[in-house]
C-alpha positions in Angstrom: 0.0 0.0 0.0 1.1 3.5 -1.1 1.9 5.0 2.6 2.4 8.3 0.8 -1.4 8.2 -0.1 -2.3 7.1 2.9 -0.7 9.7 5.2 -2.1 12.4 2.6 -5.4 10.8 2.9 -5.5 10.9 6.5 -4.1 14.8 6.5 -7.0 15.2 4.2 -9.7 13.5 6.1 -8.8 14.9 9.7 -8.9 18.5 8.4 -12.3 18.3 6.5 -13.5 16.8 9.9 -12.2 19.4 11.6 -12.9 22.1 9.8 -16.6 20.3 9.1 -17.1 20.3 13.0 -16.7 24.4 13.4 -19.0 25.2 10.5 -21.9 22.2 11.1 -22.6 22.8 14.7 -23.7 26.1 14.2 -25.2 25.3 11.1 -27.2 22.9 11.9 -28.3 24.0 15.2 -29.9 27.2 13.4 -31.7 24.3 11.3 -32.9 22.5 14.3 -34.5 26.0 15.9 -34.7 28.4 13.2 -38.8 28.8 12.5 -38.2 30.3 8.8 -39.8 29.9 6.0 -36.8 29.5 3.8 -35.1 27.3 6.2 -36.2 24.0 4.2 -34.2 25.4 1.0 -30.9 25.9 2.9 -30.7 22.4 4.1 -31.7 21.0 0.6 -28.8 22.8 -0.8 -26.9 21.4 2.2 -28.3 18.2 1.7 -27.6 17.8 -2.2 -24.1 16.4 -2.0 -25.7 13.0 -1.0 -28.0 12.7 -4.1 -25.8 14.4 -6.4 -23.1 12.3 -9.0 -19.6 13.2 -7.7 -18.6 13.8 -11.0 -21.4 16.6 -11.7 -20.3 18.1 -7.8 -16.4 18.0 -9.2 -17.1 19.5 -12.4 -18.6 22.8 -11.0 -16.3 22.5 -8.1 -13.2 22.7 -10.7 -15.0 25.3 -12.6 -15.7 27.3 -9.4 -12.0 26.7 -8.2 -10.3 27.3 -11.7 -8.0 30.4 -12.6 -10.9 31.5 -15.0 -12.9 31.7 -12.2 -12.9 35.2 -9.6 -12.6 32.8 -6.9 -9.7 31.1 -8.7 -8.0 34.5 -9.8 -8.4 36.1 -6.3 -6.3 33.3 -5.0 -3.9 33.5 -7.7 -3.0 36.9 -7.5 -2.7 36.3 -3.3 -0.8 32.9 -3.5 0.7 33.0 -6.9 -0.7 29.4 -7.2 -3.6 27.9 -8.2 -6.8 25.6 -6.1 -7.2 23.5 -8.7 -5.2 20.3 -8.3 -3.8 21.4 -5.1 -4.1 20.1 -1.4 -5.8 23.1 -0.5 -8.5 22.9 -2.9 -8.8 19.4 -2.4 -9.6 20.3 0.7 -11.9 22.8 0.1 -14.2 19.9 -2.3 -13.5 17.4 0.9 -15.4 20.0 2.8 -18.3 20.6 0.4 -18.6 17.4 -0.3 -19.0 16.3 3.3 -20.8 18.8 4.4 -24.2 16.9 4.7 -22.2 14.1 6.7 -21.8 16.3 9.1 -24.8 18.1 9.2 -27.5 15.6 9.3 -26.3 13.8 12.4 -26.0 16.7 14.4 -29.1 18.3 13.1 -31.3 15.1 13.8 -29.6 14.7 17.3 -30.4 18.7 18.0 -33.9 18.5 17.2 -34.3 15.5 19.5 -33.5 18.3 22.7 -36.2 19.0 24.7 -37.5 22.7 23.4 -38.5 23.5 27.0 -34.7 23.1 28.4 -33.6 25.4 25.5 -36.5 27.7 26.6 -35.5 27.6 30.0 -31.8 28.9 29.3 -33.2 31.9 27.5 -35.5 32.6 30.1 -32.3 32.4 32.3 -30.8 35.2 30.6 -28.7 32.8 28.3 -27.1 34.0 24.9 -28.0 31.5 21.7 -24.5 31.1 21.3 -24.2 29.9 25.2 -27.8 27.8 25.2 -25.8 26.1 22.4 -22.4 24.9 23.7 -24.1 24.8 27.4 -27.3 22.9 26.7 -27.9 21.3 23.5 -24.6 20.0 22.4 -23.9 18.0 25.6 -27.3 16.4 24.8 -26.6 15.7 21.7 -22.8 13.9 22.3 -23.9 10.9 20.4 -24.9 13.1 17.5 -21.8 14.7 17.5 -19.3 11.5 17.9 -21.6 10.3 14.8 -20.4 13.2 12.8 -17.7 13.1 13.4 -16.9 9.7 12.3 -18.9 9.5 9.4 -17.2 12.4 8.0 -13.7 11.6 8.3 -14.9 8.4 7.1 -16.4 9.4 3.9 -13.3 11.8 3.4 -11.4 8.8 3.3 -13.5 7.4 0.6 -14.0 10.5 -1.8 -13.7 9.1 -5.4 -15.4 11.5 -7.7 -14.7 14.9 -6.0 -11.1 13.9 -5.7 -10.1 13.0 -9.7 -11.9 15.9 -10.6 -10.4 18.8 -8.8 -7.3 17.3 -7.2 -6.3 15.0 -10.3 -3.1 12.8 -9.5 -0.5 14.2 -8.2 1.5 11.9 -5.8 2.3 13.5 -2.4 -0.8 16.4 -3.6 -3.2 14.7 -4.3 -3.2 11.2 -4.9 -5.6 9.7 -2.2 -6.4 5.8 -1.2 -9.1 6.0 -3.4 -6.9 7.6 -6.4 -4.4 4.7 -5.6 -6.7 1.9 -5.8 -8.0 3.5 -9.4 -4.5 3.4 -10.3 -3.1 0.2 -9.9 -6.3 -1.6 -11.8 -5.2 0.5 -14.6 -1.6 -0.4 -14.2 -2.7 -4.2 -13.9 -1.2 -4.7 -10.3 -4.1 -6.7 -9.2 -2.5 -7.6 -5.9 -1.4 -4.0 -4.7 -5.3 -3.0 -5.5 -6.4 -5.9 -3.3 -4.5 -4.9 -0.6 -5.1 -1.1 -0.8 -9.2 -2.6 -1.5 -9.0 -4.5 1.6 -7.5 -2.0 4.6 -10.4 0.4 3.2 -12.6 -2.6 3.4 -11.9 -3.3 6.9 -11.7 0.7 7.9 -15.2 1.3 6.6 -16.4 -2.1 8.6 -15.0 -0.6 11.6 -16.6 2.6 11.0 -20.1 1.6 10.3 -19.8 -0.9 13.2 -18.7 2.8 15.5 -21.3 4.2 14.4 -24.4 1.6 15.3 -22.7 1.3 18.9 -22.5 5.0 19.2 -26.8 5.3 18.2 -27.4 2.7 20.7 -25.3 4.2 23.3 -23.1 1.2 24.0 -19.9 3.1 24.2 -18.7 4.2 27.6 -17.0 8.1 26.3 -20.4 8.8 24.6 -21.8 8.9 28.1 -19.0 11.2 29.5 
């Protein structure tokens, strides 16, 4: 197995989580509580990663990331690089693209709180920001350690997304995934079976995380 690939894809995977983690709790504890009307539309756009092909999400992701792009020229003239085909906007497709891995778990577990505790810390004098982190995220750790593991675990698996807008760059951009794609097309049958089967086993051990975590069977959930 390419250990190059697999320390990138790790790298990869533990920053979209992280990065995931700040921008979904808020997020999706204003789509838990929020009572507006155009609230539905913002988590279908959130949601759309999960029906859409990875190919079609790439493609506008490259566009959107490209030097032809403002987006793409603004970081050009900055950085004097480009996104496209780089870690970094790798990194920002990992993040778009897991976005409703992150969301939906914490969202589902937030609107499981009980309204009249959250209506209790505001009639305590508590700030939204503060009912938040105080009240509905410790009851909502199961949610969270859900996220958290189904995102780093899809990172790990990102096909599409990846080829698209990162390409193949060894040490860049060439992920697990990337590597697996690669040695079928090279022929080496046996180095594709053994990349094939550590992602077999890690996504095993990640689905069987997350049904103990639902049915609160492990002990740190509880903490």
């Amino acid at each position: 197995m390419d250990t190059e690939a697999l320390w990138l894809t790790a790298r990869l995977a533990l920053l979209t989580t992280v990065i995931l983690f700040v921008i979904a709790v808020p997020l999706a504890a204003w789509l838990a509580f929020s009572t507006r009307r155009w609230t539905s539309a913002i988590e279908a756009v959130v949601a759309l990663p999960l029906v859409l092909p990875p190919t079609v999400l790439g493609y506008y992701l490259l566009v959107a990331l490209g030097n032809q792009s403002p987006v793409g020229r603004m970081w050009q003239d900055w950085t004097g690089s480009s996104l496209a085909f780089t870690f970094t906007g790798l990194l920002i497709a990992s993040v778009l693209y897991s976005l409703p891995f992150a969301v939906q778990p914490m969202l589902a577990a937030f609107s499981g709180v009980d309204r009249s505790l959250i209506e209790a810390s505001s009639v305590l004098g508590r700030s939204w920001i503060s009912t938040v982190l105080r009240v509905v995220m410790p009851l909502s750790t199961a949610g969270l350690a859900t996220a958290i593991v189904l995102t780093f675990a899809h990172t790990v698996g990102e096909f599409g997304v990846v080829l698209m807008v990162g390409g193949n760059i060894p040490g860049e951009t060439r992920t697990l995934s990337i590597d697996v794609y690669d040695s079928v097309q090279a022929f080496d049958y046996a180095a594709a079976g053994r990349t094939s089967l550590f992602l077999l086993t890690f996504s095993f051990v990640v689905l069987l995380t997350t049904y103990m975590i639902r049915r609160r069977r492990v002990p740190w959930v509880h903490a």
